[in-house]
GUZA-166257 format. One record per residue (C-alpha): residue number from 1; residue in three letters; x, y, z. Coordinates in nm, 2 decimals. Each point is the difference from the previous one (the first is absolute). Example, Ala and Ser with C-alpha at 12.3 -4.5 7.8 and 13.67 -1.06 7.14 Angstrom:
<site num="1" residu="ala" X="1.23" Y="-0.45" Z="0.78"/>
<site num="2" residu="ser" X="0.14" Y="0.34" Z="-0.07"/>
***
This chain:
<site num="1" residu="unk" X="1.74" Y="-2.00" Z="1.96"/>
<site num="2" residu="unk" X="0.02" Y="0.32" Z="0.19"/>
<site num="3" residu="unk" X="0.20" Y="0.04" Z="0.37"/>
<site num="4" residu="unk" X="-0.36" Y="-0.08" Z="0.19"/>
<site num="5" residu="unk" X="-0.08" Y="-0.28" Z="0.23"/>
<site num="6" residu="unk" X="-0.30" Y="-0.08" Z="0.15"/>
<site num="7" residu="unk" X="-0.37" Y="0.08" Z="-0.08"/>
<site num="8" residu="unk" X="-0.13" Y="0.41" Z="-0.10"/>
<site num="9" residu="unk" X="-0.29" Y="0.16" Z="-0.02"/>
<site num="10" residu="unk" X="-0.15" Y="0.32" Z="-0.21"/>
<site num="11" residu="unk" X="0.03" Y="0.28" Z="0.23"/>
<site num="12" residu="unk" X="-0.33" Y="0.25" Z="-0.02"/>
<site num="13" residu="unk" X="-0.14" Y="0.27" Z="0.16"/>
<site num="14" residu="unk" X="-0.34" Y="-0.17" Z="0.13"/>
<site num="15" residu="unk" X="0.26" Y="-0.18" Z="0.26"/>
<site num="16" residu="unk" X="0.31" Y="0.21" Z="0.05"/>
<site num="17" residu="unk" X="-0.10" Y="0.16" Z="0.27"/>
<site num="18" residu="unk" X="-0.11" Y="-0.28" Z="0.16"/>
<site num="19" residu="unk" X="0.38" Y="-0.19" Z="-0.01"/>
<site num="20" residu="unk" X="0.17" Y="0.15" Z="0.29"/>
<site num="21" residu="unk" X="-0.27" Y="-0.13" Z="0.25"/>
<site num="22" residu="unk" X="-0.01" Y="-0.31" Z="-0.17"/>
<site num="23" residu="unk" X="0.22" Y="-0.31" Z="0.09"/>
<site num="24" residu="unk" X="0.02" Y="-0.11" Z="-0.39"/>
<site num="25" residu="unk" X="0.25" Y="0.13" Z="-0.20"/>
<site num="26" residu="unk" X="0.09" Y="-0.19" Z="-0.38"/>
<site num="27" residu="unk" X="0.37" Y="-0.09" Z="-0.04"/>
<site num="28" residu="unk" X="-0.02" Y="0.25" Z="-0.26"/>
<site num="29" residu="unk" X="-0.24" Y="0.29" Z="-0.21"/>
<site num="30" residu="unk" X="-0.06" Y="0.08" Z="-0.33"/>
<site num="31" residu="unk" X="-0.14" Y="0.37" Z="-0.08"/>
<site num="32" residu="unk" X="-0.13" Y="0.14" Z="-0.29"/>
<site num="33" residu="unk" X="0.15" Y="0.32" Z="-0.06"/>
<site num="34" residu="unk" X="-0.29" Y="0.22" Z="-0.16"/>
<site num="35" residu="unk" X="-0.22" Y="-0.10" Z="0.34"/>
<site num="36" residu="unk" X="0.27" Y="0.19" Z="0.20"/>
<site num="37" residu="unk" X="0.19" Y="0.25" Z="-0.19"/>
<site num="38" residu="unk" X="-0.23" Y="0.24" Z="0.10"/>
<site num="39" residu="unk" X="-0.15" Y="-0.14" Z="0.31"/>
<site num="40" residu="unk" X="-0.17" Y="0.19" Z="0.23"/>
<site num="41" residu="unk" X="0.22" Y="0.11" Z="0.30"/>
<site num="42" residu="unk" X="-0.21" Y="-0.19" Z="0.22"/>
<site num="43" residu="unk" X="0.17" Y="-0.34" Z="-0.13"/>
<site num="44" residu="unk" X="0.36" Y="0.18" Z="-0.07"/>
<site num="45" residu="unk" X="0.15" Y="-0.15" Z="0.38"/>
<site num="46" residu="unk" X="-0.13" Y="-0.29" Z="0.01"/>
<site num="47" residu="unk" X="0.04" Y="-0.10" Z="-0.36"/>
<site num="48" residu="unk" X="0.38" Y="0.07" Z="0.06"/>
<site num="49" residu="unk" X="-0.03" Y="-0.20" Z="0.29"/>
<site num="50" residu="unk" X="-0.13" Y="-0.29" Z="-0.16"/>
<site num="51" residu="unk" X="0.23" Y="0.00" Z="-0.33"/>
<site num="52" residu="unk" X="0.30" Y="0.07" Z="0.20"/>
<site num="53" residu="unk" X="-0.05" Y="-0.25" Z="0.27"/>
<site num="54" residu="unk" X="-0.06" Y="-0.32" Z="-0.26"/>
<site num="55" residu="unk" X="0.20" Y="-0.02" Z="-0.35"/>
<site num="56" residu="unk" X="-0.23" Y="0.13" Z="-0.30"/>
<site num="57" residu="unk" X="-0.09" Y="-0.04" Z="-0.34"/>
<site num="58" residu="unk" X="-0.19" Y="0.25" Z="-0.24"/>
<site num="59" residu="unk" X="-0.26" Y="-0.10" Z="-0.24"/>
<site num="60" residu="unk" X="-0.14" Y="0.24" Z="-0.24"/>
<site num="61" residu="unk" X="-0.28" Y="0.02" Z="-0.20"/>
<site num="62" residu="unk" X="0.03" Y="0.29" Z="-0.30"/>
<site num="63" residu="unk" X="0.33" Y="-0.06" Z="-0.15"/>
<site num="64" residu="unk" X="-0.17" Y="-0.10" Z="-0.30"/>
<site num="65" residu="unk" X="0.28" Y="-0.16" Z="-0.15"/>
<site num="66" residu="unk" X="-0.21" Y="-0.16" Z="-0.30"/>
<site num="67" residu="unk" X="-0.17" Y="0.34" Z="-0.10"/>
<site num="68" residu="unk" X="0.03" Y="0.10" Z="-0.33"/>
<site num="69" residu="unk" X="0.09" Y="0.37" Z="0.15"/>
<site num="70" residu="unk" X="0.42" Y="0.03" Z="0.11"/>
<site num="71" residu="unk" X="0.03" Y="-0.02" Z="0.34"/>
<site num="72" residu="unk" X="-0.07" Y="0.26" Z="0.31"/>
<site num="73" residu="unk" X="0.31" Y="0.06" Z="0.07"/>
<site num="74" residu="unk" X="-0.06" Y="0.28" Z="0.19"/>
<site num="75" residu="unk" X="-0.25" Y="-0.24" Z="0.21"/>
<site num="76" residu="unk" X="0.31" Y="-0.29" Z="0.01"/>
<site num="77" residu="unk" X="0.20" Y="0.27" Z="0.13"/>
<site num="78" residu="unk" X="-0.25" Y="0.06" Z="0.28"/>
<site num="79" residu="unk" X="-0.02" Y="-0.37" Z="0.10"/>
<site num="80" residu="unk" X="0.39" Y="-0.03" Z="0.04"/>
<site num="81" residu="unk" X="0.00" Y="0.32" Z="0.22"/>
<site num="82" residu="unk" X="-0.29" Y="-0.21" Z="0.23"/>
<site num="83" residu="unk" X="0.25" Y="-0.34" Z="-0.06"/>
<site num="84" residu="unk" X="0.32" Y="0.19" Z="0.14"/>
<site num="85" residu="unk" X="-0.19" Y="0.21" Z="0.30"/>
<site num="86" residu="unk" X="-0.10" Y="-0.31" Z="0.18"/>
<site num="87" residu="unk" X="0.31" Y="-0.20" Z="-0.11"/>
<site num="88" residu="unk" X="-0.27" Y="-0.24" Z="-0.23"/>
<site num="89" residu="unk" X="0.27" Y="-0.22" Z="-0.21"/>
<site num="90" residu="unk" X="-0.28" Y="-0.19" Z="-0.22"/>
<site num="91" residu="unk" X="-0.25" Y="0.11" Z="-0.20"/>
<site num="92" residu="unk" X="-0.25" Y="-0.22" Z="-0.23"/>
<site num="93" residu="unk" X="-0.26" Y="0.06" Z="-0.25"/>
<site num="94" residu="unk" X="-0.26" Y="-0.14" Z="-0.23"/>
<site num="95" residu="unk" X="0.07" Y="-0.11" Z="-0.34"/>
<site num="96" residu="unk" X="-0.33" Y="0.19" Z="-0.13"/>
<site num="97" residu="unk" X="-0.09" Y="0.35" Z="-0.10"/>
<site num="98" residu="unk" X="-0.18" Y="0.23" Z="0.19"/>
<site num="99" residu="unk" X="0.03" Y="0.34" Z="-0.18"/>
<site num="100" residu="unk" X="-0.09" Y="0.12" Z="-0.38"/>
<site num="101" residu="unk" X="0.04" Y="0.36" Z="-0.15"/>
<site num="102" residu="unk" X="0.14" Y="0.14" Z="0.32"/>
<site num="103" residu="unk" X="-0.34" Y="-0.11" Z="0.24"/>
<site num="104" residu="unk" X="0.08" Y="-0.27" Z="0.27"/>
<site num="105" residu="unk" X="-0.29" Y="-0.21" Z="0.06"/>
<site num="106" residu="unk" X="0.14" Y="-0.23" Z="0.28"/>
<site num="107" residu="unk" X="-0.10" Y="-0.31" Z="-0.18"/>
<site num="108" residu="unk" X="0.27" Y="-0.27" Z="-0.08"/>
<site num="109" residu="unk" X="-0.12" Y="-0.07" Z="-0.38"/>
<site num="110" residu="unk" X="0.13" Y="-0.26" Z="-0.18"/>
<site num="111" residu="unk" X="0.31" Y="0.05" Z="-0.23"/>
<site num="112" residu="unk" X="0.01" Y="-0.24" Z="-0.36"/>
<site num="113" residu="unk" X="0.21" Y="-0.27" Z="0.06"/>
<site num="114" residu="unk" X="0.21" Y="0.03" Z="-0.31"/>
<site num="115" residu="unk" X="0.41" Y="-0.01" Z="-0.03"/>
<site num="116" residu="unk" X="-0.01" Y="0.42" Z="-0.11"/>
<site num="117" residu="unk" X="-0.19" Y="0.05" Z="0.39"/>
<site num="118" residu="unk" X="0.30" Y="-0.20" Z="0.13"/>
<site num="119" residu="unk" X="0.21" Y="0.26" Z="-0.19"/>
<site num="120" residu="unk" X="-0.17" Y="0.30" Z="0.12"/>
<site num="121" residu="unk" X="-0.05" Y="-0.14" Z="0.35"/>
<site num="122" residu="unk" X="0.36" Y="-0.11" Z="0.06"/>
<site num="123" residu="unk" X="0.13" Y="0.35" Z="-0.16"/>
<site num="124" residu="unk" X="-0.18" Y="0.18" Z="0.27"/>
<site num="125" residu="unk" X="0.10" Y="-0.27" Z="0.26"/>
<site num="126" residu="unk" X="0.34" Y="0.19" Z="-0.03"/>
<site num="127" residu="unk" X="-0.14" Y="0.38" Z="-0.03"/>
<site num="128" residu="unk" X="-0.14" Y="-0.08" Z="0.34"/>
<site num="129" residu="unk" X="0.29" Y="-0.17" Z="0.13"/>
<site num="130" residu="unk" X="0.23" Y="0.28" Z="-0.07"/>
<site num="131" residu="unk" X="-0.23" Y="0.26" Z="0.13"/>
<site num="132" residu="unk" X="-0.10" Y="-0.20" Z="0.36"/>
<site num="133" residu="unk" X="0.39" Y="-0.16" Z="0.01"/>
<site num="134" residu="unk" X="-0.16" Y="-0.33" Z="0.12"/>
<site num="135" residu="unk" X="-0.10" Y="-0.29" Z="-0.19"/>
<site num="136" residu="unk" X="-0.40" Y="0.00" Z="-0.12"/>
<site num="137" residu="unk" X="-0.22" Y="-0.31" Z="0.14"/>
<site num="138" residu="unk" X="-0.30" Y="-0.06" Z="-0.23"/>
<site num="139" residu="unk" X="-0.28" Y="-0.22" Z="0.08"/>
<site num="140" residu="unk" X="-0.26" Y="-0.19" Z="-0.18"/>
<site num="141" residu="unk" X="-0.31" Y="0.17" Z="-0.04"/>
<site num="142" residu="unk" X="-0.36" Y="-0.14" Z="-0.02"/>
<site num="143" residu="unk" X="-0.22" Y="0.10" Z="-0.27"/>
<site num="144" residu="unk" X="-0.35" Y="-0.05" Z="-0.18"/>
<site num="145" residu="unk" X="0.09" Y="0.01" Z="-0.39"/>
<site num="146" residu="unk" X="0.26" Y="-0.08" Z="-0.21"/>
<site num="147" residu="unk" X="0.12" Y="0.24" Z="-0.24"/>
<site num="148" residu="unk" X="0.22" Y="-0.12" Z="-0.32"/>
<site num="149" residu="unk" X="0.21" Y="-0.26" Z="0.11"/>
<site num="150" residu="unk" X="0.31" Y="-0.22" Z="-0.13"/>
<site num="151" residu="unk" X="0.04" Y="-0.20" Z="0.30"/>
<site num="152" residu="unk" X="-0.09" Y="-0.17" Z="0.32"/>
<site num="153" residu="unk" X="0.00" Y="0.26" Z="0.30"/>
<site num="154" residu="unk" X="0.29" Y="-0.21" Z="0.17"/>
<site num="155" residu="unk" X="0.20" Y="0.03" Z="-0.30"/>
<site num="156" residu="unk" X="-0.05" Y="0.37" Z="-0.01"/>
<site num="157" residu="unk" X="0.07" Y="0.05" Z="0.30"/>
<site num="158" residu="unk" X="0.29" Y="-0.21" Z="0.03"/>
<site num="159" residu="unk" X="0.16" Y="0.11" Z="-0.32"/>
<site num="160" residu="unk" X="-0.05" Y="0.38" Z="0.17"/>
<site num="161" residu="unk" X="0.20" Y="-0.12" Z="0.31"/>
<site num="162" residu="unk" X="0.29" Y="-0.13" Z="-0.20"/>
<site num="163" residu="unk" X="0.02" Y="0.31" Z="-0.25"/>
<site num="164" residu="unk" X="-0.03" Y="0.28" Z="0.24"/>
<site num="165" residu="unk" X="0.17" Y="-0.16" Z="0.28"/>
<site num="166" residu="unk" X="-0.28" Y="0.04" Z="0.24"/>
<site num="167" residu="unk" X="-0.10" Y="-0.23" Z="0.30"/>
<site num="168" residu="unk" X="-0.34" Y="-0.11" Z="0.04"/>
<site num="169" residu="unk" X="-0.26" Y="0.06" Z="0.23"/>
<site num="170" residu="unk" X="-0.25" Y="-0.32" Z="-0.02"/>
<site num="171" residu="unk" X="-0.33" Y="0.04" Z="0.14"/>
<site num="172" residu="unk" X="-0.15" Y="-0.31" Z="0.09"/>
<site num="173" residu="unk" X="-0.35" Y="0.16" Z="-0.01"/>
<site num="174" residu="unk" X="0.02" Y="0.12" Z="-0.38"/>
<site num="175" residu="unk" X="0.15" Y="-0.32" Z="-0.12"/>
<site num="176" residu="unk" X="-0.33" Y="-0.19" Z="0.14"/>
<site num="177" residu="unk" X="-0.23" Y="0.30" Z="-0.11"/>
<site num="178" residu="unk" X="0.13" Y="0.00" Z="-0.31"/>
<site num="179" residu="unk" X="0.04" Y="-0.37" Z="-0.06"/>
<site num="180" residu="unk" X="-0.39" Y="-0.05" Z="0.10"/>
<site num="181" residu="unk" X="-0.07" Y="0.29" Z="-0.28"/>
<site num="182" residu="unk" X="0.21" Y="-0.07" Z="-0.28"/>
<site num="183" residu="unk" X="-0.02" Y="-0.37" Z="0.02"/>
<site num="184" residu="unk" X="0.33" Y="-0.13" Z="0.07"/>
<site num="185" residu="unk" X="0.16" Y="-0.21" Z="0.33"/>
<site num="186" residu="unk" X="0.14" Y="0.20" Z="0.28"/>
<site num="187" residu="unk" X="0.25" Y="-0.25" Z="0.09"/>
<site num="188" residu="unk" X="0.15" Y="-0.05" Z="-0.37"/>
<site num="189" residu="unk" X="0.07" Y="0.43" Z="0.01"/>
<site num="190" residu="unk" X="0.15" Y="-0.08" Z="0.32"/>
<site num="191" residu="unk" X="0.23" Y="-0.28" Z="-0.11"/>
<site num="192" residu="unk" X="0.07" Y="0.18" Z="-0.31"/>
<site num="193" residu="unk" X="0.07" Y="0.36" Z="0.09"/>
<site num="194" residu="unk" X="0.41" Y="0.14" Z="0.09"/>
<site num="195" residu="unk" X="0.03" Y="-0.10" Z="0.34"/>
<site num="196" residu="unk" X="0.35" Y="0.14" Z="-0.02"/>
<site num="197" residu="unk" X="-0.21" Y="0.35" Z="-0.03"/>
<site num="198" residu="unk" X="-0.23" Y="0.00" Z="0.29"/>
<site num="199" residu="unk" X="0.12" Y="0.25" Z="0.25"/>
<site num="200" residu="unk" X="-0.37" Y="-0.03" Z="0.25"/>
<site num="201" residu="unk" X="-0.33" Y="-0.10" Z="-0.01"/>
<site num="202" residu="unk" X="-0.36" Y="0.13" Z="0.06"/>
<site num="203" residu="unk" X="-0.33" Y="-0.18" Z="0.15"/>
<site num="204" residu="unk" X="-0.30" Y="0.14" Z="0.00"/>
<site num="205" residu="unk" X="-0.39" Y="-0.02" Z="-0.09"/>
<site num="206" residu="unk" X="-0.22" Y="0.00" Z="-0.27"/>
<site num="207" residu="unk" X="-0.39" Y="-0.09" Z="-0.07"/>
<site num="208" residu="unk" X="-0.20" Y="-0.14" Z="-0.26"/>
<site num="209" residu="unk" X="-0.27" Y="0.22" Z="-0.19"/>
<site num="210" residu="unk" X="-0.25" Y="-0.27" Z="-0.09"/>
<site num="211" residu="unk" X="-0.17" Y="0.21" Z="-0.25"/>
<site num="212" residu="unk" X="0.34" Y="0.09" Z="-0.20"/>
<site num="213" residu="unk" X="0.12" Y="-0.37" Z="0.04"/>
<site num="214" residu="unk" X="0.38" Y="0.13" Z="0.16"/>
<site num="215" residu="unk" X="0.20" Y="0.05" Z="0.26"/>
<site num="216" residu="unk" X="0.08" Y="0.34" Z="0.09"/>
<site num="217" residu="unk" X="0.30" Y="0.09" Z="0.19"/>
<site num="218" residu="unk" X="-0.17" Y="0.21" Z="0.25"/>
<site num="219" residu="unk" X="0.28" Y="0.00" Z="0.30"/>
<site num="220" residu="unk" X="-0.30" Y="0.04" Z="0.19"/>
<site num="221" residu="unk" X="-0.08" Y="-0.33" Z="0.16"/>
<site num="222" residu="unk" X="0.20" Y="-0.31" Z="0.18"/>
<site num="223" residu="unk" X="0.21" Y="-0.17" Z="-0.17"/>
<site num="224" residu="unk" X="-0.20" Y="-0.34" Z="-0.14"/>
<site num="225" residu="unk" X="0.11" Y="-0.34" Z="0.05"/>
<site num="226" residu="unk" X="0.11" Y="-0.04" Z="-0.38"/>
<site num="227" residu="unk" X="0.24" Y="0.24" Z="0.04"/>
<site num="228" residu="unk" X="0.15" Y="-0.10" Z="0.30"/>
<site num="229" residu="unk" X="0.04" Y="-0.36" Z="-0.13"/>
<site num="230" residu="unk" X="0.15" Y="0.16" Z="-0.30"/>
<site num="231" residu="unk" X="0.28" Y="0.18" Z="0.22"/>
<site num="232" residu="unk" X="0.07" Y="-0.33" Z="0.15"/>
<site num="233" residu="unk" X="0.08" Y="-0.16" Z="-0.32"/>
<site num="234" residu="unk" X="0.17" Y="0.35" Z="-0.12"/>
<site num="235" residu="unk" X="0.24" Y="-0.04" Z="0.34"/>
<site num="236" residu="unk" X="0.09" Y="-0.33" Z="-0.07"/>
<site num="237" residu="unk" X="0.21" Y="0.15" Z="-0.32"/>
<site num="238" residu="unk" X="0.06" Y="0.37" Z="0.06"/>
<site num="239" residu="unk" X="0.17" Y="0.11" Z="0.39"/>
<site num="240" residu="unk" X="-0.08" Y="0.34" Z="0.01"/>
<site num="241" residu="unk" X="-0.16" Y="0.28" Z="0.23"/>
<site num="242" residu="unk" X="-0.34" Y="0.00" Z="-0.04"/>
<site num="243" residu="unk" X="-0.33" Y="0.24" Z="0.15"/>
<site num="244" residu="unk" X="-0.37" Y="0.12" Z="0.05"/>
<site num="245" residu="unk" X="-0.11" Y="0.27" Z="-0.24"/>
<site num="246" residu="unk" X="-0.33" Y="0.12" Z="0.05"/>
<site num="247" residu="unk" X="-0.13" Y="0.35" Z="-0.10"/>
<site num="248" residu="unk" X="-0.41" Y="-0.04" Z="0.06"/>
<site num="249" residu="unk" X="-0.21" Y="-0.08" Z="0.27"/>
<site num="250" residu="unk" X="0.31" Y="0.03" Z="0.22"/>
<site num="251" residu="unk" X="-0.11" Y="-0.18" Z="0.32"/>
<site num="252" residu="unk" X="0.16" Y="0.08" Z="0.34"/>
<site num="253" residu="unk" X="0.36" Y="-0.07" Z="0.04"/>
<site num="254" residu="unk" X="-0.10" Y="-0.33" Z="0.27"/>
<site num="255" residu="unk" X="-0.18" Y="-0.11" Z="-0.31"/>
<site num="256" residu="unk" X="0.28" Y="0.03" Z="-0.26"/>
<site num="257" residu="unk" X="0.28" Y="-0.19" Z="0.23"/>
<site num="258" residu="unk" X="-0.19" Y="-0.27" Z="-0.01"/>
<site num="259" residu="unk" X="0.04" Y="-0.05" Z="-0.33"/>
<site num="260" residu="unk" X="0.38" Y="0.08" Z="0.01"/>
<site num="261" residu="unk" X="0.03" Y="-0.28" Z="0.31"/>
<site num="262" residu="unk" X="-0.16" Y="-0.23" Z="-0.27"/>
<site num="263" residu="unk" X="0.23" Y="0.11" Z="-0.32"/>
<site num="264" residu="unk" X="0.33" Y="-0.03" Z="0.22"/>
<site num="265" residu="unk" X="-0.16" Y="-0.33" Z="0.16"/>
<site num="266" residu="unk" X="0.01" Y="-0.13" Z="-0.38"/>
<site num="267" residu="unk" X="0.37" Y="0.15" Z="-0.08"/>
<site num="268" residu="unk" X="0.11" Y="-0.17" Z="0.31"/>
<site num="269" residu="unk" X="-0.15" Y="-0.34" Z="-0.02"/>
<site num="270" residu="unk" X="0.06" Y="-0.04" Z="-0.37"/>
<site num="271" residu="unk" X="0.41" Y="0.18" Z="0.01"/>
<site num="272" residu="unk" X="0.08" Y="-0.15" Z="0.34"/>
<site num="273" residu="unk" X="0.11" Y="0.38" Z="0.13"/>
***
């Protein structure tokens, strides 16, 4: 677990202006660094505002730690100098690839879940550590097809954890997307994953494409009731921060604390904080 209390939210720019006239404020905000590394200086006072006002997480999305290409260092080197100017002591990832022959796609792909990936993965765990001087966060990732595998996604991902020495960041969301996908039960990944690992959690939405037969992890819509009763189970074994992440179809910031009245309802009732 990370130095958080309470209940955060995704900080974005379809609402930021609206925070210092509204009474709502999250106990805390995760950012994603590439959004504002090179924001517009309309947003540059009252992003600091914000992210200086409330503790903060960062949470990338083009690391790429499962590419085949070595890593962009030059790019890590970028993200600390973001981590260290607005005094950002976490930062967590995907365990996916987004990036091949030097192009960046902003996709999180799926990585084969073989014991060499947990090599290569946990290797570059410590490239980035030494680079950012913090420790690296990764969370699970949903996705749509299943290259070569050797094991169960919870044993990949645990056995990453415990040879890189990485925490975890488990997203509630992905777990159920997933689960629904690839035909396994939600609740059995959540008994059986590292709790020891998880640093936070995410909630968000998804929808179902009929016509495909999935769920796709959209980030765009409420969060359903299957996922919220899945967060209630996940509480009952895992007391960490958790928050709102969506990206799409952002709706007013009145909207979105709703939601977050209704996750840290939940954390409340079923913690007793």
């Amino acid at each position: 677990m990370i130095n958080l209390k309470g209940c955060g939210l995704g900080l974005r720019s379809d609402f930021l202006l609206d925070i210092s006239s509204s009474d709502f404020q999250p106990d805390w905000w995760e950012v994603t660094p590439e959004n504002w590394m090179h924001m517009p200086r309309i947003y540059e006072k009252a992003f600091e505002e914000a992210v200086f006002s409330r503790p903060t997480v960062a949470h990338g999305l083009s690391l790429s730690i499962g590419s085949v290409d070595g890593l962009n260092k030059k790019f890590i080197k970028q993200i600390k100098n973001f981590l260290d100017r607005y005094k950002i002591e976490y930062y967590s990832e995907h365990l996916s690839f987004s990036s091949l022959h030097g192009k960046q796609s902003y996709e999180l792909l799926p990585v084969p879940m073989t014991k060499k990936m947990v090599e290569i993965i946990s290797d570059r765990v410590k490239e980035v550590e030494d680079i950012i001087q913090r420790n690296l966060i990764l969370e699970n990732a949903t996705y749509y097809y299943v290259p070569y595998s050797e094991m169960r996604e919870v044993d990949f991902i645990n056995e990453v954890l415990e040879k890189s020495g990485a925490k975890m960041l488990l997203d509630v969301n992905n777990v159920f997307v997933n689960s629904v996908n690839h035909s396994f039960k939600a609740r059995k990944f959540i008994d059986e994953i590292d709790k020891s690992k998880v640093a936070y959690m995410h909630m968000a939405g998804h929808y179902s494409d009929e016509e495909l037969g999935l769920k796709i992890d959209s980030h765009g819509m409420p969060i359903c009731s299957g996922v919220w009763k899945l967060l209630e189970y996940t509480l009952k074994q895992i007391q960490a921060p958790v928050m709102i992440e969506r990206d799409n179809n952002i709706p007013p910031l009145s909207e979105l604390e709703q939601e977050y009245i209704q996750m840290s309802d939940i954390v409340k009732r079923v913690q007793n904080v």
